[in-house]
C-alpha positions in Angstrom: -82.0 -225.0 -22.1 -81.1 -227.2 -18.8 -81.4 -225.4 -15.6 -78.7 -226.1 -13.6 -78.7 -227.5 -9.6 -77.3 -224.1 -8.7 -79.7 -222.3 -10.7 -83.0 -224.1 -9.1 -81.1 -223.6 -5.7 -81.2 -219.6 -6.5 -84.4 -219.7 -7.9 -85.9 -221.7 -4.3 -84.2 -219.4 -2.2 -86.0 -216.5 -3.8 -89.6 -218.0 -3.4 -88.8 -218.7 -0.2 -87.5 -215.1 0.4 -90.9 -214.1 -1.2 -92.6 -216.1 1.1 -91.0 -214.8 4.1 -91.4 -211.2 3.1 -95.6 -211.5 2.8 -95.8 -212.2 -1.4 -97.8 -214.8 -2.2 -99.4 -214.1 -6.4 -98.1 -212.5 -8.9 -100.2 -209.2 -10.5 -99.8 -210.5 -13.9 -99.3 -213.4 -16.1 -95.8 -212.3 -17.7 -93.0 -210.1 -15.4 -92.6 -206.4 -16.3 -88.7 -204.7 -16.3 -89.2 -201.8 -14.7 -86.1 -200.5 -15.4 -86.5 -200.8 -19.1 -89.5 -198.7 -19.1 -89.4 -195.5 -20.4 -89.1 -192.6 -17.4 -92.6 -191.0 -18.7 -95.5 -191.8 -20.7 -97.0 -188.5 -22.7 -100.7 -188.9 -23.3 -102.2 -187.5 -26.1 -105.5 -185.8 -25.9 -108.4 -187.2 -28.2 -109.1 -185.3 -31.4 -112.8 -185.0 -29.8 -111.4 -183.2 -26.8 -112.3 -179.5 -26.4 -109.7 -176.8 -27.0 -107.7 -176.1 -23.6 -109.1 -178.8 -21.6 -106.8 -180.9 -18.9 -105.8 -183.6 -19.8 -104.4 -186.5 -17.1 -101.7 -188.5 -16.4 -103.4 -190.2 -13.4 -102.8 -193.9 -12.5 -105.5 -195.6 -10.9 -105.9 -195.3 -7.1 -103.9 -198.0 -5.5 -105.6 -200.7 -4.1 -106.0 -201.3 -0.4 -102.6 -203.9 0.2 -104.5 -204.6 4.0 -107.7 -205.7 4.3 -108.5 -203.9 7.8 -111.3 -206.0 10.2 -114.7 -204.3 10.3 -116.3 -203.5 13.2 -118.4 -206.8 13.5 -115.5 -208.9 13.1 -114.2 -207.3 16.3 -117.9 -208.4 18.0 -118.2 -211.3 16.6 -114.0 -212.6 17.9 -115.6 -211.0 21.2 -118.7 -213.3 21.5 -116.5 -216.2 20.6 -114.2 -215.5 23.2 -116.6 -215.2 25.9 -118.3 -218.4 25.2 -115.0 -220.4 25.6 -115.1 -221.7 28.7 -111.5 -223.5 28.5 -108.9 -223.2 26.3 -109.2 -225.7 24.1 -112.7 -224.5 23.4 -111.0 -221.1 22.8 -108.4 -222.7 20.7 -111.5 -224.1 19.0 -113.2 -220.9 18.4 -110.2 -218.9 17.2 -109.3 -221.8 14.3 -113.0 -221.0 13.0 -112.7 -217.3 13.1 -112.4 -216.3 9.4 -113.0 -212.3 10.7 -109.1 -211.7 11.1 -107.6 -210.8 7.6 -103.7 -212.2 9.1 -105.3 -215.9 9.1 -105.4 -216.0 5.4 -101.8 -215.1 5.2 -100.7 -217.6 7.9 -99.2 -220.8 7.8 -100.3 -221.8 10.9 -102.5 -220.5 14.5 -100.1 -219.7 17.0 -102.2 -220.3 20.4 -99.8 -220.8 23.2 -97.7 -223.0 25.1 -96.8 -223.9 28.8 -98.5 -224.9 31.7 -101.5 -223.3 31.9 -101.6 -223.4 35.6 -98.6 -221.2 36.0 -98.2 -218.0 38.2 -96.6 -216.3 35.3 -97.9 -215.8 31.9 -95.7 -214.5 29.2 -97.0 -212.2 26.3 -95.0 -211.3 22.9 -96.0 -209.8 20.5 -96.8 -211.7 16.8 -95.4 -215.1 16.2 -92.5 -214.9 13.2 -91.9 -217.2 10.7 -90.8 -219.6 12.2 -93.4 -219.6 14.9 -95.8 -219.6 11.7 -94.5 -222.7 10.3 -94.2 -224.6 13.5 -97.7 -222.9 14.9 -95.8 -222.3 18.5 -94.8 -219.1 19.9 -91.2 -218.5 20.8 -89.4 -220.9 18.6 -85.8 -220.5 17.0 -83.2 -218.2 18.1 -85.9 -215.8 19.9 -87.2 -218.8 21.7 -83.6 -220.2 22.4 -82.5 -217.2 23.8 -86.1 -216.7 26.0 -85.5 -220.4 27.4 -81.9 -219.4 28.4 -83.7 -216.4 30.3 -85.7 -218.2 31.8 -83.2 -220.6 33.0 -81.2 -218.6 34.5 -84.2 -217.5 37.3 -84.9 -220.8 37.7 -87.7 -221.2 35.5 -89.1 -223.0 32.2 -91.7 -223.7 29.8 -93.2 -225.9 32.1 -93.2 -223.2 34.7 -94.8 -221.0 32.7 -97.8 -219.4 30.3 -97.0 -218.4 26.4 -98.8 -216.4 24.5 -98.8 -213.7 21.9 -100.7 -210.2 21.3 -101.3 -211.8 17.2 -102.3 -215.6 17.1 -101.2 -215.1 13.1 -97.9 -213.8 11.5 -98.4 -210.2 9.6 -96.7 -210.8 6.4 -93.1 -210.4 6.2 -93.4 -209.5 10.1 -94.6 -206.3 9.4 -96.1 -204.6 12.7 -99.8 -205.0 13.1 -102.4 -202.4 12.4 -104.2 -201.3 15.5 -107.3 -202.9 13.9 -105.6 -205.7 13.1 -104.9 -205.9 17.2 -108.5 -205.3 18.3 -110.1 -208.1 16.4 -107.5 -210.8 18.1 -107.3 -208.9 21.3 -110.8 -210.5 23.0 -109.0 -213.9 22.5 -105.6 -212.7 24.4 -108.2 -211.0 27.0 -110.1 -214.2 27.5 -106.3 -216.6 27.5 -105.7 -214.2 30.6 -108.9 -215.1 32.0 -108.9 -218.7 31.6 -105.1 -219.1 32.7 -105.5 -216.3 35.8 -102.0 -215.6 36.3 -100.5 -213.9 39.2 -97.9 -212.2 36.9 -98.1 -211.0 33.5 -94.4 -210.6 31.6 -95.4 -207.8 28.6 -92.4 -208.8 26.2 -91.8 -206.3 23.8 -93.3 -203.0 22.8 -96.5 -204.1 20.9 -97.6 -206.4 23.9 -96.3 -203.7 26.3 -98.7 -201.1 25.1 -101.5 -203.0 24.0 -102.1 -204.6 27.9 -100.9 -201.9 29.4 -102.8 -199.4 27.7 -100.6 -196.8 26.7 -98.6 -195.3 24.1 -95.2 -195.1 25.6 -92.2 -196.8 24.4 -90.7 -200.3 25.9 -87.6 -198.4 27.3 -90.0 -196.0 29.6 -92.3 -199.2 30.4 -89.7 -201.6 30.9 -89.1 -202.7 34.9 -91.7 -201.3 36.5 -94.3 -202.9 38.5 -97.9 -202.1 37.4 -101.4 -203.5 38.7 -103.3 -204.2 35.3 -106.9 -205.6 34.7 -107.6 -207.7 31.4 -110.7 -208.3 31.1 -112.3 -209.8 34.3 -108.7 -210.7 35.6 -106.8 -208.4 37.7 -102.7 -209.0 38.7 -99.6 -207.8 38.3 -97.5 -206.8 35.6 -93.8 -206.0 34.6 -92.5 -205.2 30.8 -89.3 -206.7 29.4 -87.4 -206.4 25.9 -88.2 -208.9 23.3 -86.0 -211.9 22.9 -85.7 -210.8 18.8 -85.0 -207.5 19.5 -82.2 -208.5 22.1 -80.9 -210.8 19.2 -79.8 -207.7 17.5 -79.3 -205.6 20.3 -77.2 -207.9 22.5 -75.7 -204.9 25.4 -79.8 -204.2 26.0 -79.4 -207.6 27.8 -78.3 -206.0 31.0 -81.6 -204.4 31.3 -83.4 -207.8 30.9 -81.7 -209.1 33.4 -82.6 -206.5 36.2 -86.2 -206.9 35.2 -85.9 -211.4 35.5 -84.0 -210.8 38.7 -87.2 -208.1 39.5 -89.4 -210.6 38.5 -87.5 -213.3 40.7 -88.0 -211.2 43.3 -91.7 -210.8 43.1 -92.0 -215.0 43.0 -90.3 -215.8 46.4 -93.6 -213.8 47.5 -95.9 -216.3 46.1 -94.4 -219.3 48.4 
């Protein structure tokens, strides 16, 4: 039977849905209907087993779906980190780490962008996918929509520091696991360092916390003015919304803009 162009079109678009969404083998050789299997299975005790003993309909425990870094891995990204003196060398060092689980998964490593002489760094959170295929943060709508920001304070890529919390894409964009974020966080701690910024921009929640060291939510944090120290860098800090989450929540806008015309504010005192 002759599969048609429409057919092949379908069946692409699902791979590539697969793809997006973090599944990347199949558990067995031949696909199982699920719907076509019976509701319950009745095991039968064997003719050897004692009278009234249990029997069990148990499945195997599940295995572990997230490999979660060990504790060396998280020594081992911070001796790397510390020995990069520049950031290529860092760049470098964080292509060779093989103790982060996510860089398996990954298309590409997501470093950073910009001028890396800039007064202001910007931090997100974990590059999507189309950050993963391009290996750049901020690309695609998000990053459309964050150069438009920009813009309108008078600023640009060129003007500025990119990074992310995550140099690699969780699968299907799933939120890291807190270990997952303190085996790449010594490489975001030593970006800081090398780049010395006078202003950090926290975009989002999971950037938000993880430099600012707490647990509250990005709508608490958002605006305010904090004095931060990351690693052997001190300077100054203010959260923001993500440019994805605005994409969906487009009246939340308002609120970015009093924090870019906050952070406007704050760069007329650098000249």
């Amino acid at each position: 039977m002759q599969e048609s162009g429409n057919d092949i079109g379908v069946m692409r678009a699902a791979l590539e849905w697969y793809s997006a969404m973090g599944v990347d083998m199949a558990l067995s050789d031949e696909p199982v209907d699920r719907f076509a299997a019976p509701a319950s299975v009745q095991k039968t005790a064997p003719a050897s087993m004692p009278s009234g003993a249990q029997t069990t309909t148990d499945a195997p425990a599940p295995t572990q779906t997230h490999m979660q870094p060990e504790v060396h891995n998280v020594e081992e990204a911070k001796a790397l980190a510390a020995a990069a003196t520049t950031l290529d060398a860092l760049r470098e060092a964080m292509d060779g780490f093989e103790g982060c689980p996510l860089k398996h998964r990954a298309t590409n490593l997501v470093f950073a962008a910009g001028n890396p002489d800039a007064d202001i760094m910007l931090v997100g959170e974990a590059p999507g996918r189309e950050e993963d295929m391009q290996g750049a943060p901020f690309v695609g709508r998000s990053g459309e929509l964050l150069d438009r920001i920009l813009a309108a304070i008078g600023l640009n890529r060129e003007k500025v520091f990119i990074a992310n919390t995550l140099p690699w894409r969780p699968p299907g964009n799933r939120n890291p696991t807190p270990a997952e974020t303190a085996v790449c966080l010594p490489f975001l701690v030593r970006q800081v360092e090398l780049v010395a910024p006078k202003v950090i921009v926290t975009m989002g929640g999971a950037a938000s916390k993880t430099l600012l060291k707490t647990e509250a939510g990005i709508l608490r944090l958002r605006g305010k003015w904090k004095d931060i120290e990351v690693g052997e860098h001190s300077c100054t800090s203010i959260a923001t919304l993500h440019p994805t989450y605005l994409l969906s929540q487009p009246a939340q806008k308002a609120l970015v803009w009093r924090d870019m015309l906050s952070l406007k504010a704050k760069m007329a005192t650098f000249e």
